[in-house]
C-alpha positions as CSV (number, residue, x, y, z in Angstrom):
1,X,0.0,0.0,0.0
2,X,1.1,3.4,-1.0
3,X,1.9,6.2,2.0
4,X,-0.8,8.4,0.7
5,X,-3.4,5.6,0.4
6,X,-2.8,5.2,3.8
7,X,-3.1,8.7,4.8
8,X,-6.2,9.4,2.9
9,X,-7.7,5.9,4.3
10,X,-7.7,7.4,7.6
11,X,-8.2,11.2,7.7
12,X,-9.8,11.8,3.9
13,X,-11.7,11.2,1.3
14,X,-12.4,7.0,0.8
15,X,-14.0,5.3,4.0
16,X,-13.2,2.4,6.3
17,X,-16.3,1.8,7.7
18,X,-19.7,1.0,6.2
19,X,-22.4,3.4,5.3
20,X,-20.5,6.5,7.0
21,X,-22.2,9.6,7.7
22,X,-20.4,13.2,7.1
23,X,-21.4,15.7,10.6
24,X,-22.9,18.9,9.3
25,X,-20.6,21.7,9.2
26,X,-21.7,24.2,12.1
27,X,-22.3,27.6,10.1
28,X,-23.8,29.4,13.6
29,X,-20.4,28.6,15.2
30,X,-19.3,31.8,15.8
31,X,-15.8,31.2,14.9
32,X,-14.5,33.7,12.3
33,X,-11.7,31.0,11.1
34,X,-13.9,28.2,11.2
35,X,-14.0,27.6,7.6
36,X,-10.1,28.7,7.1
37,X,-9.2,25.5,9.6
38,X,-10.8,23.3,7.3
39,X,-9.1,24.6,4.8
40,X,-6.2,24.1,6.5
41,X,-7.0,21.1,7.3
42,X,-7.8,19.9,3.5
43,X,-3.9,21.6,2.5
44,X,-1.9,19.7,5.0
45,X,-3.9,16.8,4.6
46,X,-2.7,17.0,0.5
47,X,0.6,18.0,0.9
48,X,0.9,14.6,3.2
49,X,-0.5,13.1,0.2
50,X,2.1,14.4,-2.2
51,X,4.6,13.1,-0.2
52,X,3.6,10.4,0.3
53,X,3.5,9.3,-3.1
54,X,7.1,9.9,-3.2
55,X,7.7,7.3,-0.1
56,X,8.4,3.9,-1.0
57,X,6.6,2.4,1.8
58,X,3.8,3.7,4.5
59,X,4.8,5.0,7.6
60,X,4.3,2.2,10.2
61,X,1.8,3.1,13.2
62,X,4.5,2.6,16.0
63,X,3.2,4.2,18.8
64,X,7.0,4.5,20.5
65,X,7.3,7.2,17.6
66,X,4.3,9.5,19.4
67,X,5.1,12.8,21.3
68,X,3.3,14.3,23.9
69,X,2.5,17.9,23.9
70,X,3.4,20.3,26.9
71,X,1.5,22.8,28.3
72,X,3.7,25.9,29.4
73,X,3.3,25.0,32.8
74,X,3.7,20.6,31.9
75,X,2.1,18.2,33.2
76,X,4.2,15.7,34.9
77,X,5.3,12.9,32.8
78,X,3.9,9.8,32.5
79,X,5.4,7.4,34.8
80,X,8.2,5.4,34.2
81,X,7.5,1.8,32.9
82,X,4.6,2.9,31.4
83,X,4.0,2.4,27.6
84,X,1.5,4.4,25.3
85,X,-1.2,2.2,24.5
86,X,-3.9,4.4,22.5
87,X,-4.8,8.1,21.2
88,X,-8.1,9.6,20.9
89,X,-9.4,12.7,19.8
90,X,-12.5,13.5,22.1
91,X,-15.3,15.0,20.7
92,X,-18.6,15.9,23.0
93,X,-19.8,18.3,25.9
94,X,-18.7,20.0,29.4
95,X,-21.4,19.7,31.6
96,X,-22.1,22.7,34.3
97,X,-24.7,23.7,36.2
98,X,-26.1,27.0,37.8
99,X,-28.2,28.6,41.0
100,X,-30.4,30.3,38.8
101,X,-30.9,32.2,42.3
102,X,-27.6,33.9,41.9
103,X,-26.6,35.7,38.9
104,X,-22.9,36.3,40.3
105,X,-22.7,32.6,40.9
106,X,-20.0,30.5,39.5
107,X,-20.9,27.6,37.2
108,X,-20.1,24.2,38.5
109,X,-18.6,21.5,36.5
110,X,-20.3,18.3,36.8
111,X,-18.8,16.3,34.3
112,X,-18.4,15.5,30.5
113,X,-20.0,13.8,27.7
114,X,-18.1,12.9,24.6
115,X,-17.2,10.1,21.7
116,X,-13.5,9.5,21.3
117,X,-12.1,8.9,17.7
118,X,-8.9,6.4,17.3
119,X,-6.2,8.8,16.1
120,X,-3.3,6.7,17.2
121,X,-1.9,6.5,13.8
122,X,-1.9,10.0,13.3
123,X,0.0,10.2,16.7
124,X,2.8,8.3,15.3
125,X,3.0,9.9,11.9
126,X,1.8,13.1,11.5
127,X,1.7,15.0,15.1
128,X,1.4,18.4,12.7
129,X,-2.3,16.9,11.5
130,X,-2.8,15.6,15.3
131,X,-2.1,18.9,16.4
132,X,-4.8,20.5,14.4
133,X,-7.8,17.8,14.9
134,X,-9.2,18.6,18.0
135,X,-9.7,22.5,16.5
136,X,-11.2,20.8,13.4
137,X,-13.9,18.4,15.4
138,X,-15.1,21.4,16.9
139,X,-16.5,23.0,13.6
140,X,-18.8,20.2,12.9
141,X,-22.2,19.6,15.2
142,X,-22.1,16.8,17.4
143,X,-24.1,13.5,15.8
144,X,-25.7,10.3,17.6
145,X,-24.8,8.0,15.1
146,X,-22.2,5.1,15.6
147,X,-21.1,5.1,12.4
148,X,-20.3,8.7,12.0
149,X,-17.1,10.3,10.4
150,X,-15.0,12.9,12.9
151,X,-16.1,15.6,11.2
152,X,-14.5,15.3,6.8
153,X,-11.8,12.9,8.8
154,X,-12.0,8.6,8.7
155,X,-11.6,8.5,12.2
156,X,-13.6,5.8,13.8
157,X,-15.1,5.7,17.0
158,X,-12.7,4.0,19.6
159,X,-14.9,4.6,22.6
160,X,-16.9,6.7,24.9
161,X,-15.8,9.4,27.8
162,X,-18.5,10.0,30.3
163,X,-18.9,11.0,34.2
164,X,-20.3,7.9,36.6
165,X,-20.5,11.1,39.3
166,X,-19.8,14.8,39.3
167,X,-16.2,13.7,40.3
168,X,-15.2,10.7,38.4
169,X,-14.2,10.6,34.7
170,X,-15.0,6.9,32.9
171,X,-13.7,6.0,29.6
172,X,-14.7,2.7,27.9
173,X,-12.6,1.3,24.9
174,X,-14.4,-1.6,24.5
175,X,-16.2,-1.4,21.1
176,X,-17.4,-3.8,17.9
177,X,-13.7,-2.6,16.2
178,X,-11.5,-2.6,19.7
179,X,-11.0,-4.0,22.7
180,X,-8.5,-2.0,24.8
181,X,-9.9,-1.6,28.3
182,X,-12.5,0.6,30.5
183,X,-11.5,2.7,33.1
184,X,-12.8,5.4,36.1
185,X,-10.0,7.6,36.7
186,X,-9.0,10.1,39.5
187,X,-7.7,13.7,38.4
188,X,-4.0,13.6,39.5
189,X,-2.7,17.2,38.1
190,X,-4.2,20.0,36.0
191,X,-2.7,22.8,34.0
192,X,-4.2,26.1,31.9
193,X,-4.0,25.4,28.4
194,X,-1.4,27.6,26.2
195,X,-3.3,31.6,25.9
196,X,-3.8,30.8,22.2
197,X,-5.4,27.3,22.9
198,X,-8.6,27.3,20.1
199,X,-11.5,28.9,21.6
200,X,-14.9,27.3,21.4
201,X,-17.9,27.7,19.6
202,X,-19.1,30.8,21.2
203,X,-15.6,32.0,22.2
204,X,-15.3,30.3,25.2
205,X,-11.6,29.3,26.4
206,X,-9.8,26.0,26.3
207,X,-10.5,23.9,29.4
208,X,-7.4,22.7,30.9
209,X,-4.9,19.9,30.7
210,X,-5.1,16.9,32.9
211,X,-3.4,13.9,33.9
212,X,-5.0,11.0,35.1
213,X,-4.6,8.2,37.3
214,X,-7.2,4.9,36.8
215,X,-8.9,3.5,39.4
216,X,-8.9,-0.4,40.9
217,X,-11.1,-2.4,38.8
218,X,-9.8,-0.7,35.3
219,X,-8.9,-3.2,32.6
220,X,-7.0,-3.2,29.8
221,X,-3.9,-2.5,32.0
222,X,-4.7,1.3,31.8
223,X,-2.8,3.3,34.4
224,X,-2.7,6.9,33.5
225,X,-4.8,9.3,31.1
226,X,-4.2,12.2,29.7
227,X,-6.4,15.5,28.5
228,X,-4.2,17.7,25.7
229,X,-4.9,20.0,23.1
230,X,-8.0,21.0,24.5
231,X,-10.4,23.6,22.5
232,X,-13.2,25.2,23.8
233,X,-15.4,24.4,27.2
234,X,-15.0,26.5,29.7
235,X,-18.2,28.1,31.4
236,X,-18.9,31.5,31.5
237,X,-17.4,33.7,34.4
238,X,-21.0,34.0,36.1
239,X,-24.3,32.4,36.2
240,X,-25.7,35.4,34.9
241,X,-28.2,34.4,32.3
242,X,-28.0,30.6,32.6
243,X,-29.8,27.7,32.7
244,X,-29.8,25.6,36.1
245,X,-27.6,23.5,33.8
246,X,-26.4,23.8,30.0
247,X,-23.5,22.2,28.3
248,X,-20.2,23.6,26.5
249,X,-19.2,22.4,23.4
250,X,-15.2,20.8,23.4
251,X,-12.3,18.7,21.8
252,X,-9.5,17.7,23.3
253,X,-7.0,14.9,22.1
254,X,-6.9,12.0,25.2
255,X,-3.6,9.8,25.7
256,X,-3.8,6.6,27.5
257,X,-0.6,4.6,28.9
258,X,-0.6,1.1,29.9
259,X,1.2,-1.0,32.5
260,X,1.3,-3.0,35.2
261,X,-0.3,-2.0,38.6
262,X,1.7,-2.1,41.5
263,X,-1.1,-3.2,44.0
């Protein structure tokens, strides 16, 4: 197989799944350089493909090859031993609620909803594409159909983030295609994502960068998570205005490590 019939398999235009269905593009978004990140998107995606064609074999996905991004203020690093086992670009919503009592009240997170996308080949081979996807997710609507697209990318579904409380994060990887584990995590460390992190749909700022340690009864051998690369879904400063509870668009691109426990 060529490099750029690889490349296009996976973030272009032929599909790898059947029936798929393209998300609508989100014209309301009130992002002025919505449609200029596609384009973006579409030009490095066929300058890959040039390249590519030039290659005399496709990049392998190795994993190993994968860098982390830091934040200006890092994370700390995973821990030692640990191997990267999967990355996901997460696509969904940042729940809050509000006392609608108190229009100087701060919004309270209570968790988050969203459908993760396997993007660990990208990882591996092009972390300049990676870089870009989770800005790109957020300028399609969300969709409730399994066999949907990432937005104009092949990415297909790898699992499913959601809250079991307001406190604890719960990611399943168990799906028809893979089978890499389910776990409830415990935040370990948090940073603010870089000043010129992408913004949301209505301007709101990137929520921040977290590292994540799984809980007993977590399978697949997953020991840490990570939140990157976030765009959008942060509240609003106040409760002015709000609903006693509304969601916030976001994308973020998720890293999870494997290992073996030491209890």
């Amino acid at each position: 197989m060529y490099a750029s019939t690889l490349l296009v398999s996976f973030l272009g235009a032929s599909t790898v799944i059947a029936a798929p269905t393209w998300p609508a593009f989100n014209w309301n978004a009130a992002k002025p350089d919505g449609l200029s990140t596609v384009s973006e998107y579409f030009n490095m995606l066929a300058s890959k493909v040039d390249l590519g064609k030039s290659m005399a074999t496709a990049p392998v996905c190795d994993l190993s090859k994968a860098q982390m991004a830091a934040a200006p203020t890092p994370l700390p690093p995973p821990t030692a031993g640990l191997t990267l086992k999967h990355v996901a670009i997460g696509r969904g919503t940042q729940n809050y609620t509000c006392d609608t009592t108190n229009a100087t009240a701060v919004p309270t997170a209570v968790g988050a909803v969203a459908t993760l996308f396997n993007a660990s080949c990208v990882a591996s081979s092009y972390p300049d594409l990676l870089q870009l996807l989770p800005k790109l997710a957020l300028q399609f609507n969300l969709t409730t159909q399994e066999n949907s697209r990432m937005g104009p990318t092949n990415l297909i579904i790898s699992g499913h983030h959601f809250f079991t409380n307001t406190t604890t994060p719960f990611f399943n990887l168990d799906t028809t295609q893979y089978n890499l584990g389910e776990a409830g995590c415990t935040k370990s460390n948090q940073t603010d994502a870089p000043a010129d992190a992408p913004k949301g749909q209505q301007g709101d700022k990137a929520v921040p960068w977290l590292k994540l340690k799984t809980q007993i009864g977590s399978t697949g051998d997953l020991q840490e998570i990570y939140r990157i690369n976030t765009a959008g879904g942060s509240p609003p400063a106040t409760c002015q205005g709000q609903p006693a509870a509304f969601e916030v668009q976001y994308s973020a691109q998720y890293w999870f490590w494997e290992g073996t426990s030491d209890s």
